[in-house]
NUFIVEX-614084 format. One line per 10 residues: their letters; for each residue x, y, z of N, C-alpha, C, O, CB. Coordinates in Angstrom, 1 decimal. Glycine has a CB too. Layout:
# residues N
a = X:Y:Z:X:Y:Z:X:Y:Z:X:Y:Z:X:Y:Z ~ ...
//
This chain:
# residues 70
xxxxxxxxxx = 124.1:96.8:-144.6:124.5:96.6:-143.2:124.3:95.2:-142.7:125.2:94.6:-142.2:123.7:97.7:-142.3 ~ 123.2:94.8:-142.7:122.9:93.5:-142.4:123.6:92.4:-143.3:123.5:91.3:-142.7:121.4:93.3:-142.5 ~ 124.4:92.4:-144.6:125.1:91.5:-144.8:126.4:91.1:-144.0:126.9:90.1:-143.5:125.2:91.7:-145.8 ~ 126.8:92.9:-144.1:128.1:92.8:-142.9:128.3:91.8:-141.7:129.3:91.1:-141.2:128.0:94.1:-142.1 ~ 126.9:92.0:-141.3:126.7:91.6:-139.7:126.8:90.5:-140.0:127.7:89.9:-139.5:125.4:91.8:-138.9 ~ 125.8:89.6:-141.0:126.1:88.2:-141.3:127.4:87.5:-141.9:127.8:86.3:-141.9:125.3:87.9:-142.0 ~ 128.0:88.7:-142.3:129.3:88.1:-142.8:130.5:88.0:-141.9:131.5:87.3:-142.1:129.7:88.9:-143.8 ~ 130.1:88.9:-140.3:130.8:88.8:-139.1:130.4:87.3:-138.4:131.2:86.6:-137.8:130.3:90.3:-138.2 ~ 128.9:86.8:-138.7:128.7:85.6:-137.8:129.1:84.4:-138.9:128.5:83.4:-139.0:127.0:85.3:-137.2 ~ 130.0:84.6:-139.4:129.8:83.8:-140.8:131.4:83.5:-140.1:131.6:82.4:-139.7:129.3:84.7:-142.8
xxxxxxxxxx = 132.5:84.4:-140.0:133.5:84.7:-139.6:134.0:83.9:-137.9:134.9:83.1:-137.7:133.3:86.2:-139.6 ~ 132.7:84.7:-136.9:132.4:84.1:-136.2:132.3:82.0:-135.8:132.9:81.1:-135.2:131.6:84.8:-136.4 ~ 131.3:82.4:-136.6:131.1:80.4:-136.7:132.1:79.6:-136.7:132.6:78.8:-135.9:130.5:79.8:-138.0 ~ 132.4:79.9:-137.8:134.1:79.2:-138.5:135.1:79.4:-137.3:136.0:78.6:-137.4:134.9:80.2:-140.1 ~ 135.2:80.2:-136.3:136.1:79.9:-135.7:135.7:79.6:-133.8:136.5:79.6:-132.9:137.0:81.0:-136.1 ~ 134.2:79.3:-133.8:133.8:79.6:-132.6:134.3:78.3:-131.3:134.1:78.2:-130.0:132.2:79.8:-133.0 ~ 134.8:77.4:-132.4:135.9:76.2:-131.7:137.0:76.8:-130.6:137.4:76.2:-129.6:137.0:75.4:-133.1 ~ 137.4:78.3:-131.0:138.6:78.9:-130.3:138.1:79.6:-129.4:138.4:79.7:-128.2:139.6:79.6:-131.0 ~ 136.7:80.5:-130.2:136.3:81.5:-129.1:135.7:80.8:-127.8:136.0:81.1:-126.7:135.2:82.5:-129.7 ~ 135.0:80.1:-128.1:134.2:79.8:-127.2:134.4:78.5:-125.9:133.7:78.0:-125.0:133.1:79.5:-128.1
xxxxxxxxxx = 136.2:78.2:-126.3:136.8:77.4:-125.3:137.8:78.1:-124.1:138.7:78.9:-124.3:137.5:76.4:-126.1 ~ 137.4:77.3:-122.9:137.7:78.2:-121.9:138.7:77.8:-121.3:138.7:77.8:-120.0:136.7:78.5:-121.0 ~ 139.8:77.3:-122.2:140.8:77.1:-121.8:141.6:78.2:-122.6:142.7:78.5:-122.0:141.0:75.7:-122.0 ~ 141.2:78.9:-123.9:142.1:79.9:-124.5:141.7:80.9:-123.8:140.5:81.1:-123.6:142.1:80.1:-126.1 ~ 142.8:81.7:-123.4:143.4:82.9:-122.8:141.9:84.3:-123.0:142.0:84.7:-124.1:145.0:83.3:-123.8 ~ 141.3:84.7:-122.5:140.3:85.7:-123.1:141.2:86.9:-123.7:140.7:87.5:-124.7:139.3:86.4:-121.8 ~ 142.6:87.2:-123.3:143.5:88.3:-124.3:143.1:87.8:-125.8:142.6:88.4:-126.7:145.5:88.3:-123.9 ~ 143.6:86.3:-125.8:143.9:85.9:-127.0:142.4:85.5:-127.7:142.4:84.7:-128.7:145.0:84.8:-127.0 ~ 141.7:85.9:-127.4:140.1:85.7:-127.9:140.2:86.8:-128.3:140.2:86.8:-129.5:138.8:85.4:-127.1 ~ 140.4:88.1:-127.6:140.3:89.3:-127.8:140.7:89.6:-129.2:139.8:89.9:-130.1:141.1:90.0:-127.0
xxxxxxxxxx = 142.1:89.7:-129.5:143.1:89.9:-130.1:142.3:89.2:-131.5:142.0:89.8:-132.5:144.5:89.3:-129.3 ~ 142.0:87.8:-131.3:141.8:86.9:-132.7:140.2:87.9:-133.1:139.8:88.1:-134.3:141.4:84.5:-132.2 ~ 139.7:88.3:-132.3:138.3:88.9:-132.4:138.5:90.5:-133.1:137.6:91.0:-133.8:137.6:89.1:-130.7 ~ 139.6:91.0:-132.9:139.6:92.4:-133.3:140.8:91.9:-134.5:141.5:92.9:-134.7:139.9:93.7:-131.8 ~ 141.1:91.0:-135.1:141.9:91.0:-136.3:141.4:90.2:-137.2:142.0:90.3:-138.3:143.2:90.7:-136.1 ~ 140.7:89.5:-137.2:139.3:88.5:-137.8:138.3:89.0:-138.1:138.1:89.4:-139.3:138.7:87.5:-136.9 ~ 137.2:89.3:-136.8:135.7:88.8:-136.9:135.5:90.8:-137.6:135.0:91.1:-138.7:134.6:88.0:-134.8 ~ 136.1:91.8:-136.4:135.4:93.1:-136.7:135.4:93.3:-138.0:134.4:93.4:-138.7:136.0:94.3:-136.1 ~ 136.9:93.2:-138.5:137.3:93.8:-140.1:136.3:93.3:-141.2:136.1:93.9:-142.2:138.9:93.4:-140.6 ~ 135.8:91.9:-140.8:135.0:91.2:-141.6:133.7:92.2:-141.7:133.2:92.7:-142.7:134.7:89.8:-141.0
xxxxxxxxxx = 133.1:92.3:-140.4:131.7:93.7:-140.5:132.2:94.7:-140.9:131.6:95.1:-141.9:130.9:94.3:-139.0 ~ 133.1:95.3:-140.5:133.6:96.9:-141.0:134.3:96.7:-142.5:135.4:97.3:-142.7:134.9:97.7:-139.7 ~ 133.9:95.8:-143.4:134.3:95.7:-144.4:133.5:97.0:-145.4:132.3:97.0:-145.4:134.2:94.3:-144.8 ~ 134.4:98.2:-146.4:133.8:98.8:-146.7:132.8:99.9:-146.0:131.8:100.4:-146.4:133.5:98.2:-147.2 ~ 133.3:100.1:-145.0:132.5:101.0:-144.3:132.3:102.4:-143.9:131.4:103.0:-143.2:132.6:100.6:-143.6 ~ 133.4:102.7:-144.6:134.0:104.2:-145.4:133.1:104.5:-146.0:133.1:105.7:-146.2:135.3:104.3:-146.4 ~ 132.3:104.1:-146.6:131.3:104.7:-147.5:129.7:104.4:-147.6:128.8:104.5:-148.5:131.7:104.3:-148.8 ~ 129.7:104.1:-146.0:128.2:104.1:-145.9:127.8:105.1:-145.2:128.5:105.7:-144.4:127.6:102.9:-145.4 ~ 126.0:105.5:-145.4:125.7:106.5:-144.8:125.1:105.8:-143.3:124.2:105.0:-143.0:124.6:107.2:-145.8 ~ 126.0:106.2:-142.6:125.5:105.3:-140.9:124.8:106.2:-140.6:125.3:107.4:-140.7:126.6:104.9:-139.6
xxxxxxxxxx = 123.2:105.8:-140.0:122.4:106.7:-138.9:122.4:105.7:-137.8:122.8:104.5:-138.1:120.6:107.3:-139.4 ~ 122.0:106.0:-136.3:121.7:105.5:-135.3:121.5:104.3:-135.2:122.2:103.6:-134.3:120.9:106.0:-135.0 ~ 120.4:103.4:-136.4:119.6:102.1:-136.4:120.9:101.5:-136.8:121.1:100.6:-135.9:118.3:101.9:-137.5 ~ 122.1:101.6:-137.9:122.9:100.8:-138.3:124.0:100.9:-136.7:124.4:100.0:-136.0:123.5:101.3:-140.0 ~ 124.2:101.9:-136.6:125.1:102.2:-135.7:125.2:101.0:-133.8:126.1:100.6:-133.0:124.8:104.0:-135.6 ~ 123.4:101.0:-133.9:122.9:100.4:-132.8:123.0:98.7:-133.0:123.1:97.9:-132.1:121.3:100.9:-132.5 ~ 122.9:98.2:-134.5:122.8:96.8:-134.8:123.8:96.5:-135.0:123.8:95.3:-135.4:122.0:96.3:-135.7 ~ 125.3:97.2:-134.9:126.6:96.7:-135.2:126.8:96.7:-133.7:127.7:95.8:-133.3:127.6:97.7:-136.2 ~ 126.2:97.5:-132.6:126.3:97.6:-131.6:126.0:96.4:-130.8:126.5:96.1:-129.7:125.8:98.5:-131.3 ~ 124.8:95.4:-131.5:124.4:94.6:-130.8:124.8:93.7:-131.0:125.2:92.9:-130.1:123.4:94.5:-130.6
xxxxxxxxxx = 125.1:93.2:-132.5:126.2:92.1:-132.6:127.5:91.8:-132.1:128.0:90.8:-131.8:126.4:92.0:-133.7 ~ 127.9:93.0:-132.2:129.0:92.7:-131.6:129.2:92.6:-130.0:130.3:92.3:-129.5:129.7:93.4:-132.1 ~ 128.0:92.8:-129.4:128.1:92.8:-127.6:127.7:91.2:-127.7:128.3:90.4:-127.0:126.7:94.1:-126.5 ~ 126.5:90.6:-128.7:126.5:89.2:-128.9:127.7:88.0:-128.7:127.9:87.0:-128.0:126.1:89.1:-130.2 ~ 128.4:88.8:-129.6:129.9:88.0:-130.0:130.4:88.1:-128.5:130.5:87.1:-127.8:131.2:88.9:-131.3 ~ 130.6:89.1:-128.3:131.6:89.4:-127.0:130.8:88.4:-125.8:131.5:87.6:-125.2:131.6:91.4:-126.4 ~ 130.1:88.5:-125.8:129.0:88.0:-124.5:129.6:85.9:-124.8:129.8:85.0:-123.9:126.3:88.7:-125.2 ~ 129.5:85.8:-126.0:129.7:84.4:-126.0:130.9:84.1:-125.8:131.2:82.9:-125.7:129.2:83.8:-126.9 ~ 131.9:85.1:-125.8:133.3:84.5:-126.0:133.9:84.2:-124.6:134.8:83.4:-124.3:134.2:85.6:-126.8 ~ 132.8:85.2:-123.6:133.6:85.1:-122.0:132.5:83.7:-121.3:132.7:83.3:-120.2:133.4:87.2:-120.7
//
């Protein structure tokens, strides 16, 4: 689980030139965010056993991401 996550800020980083400028559109942050950064965490994810703890730390990274993009 925790690779995922790093492999989302890993995803993240590399493009945080677009997210994090406030001249691009927040739709189009959106959009680059949910066809990029998620699929990168939710890689394989059909076959893990998710309880609460994993479910809460995908939860927080990704409110991270979101929080820096606006």
């Amino acid at each position: 689980m925790t690779h995922r996550i790093q492999a989302g800020w890993l995803k993240w980083r590399g493009a945080s030139g677009i997210l994090c400028d406030r001249k691009v559109p927040l739709k189009l942050k959106g959009k680059f965010y949910r066809t990029a950064i998620r699929p990168a965490m939710l890689y394989g994810s059909e076959c893990w056993a998710v309880n609460c703890v994993h479910e809460q730390k995908m939860g927080v990274a990704e409110m991270r991401m979101l929080r820096w993009m606006c």
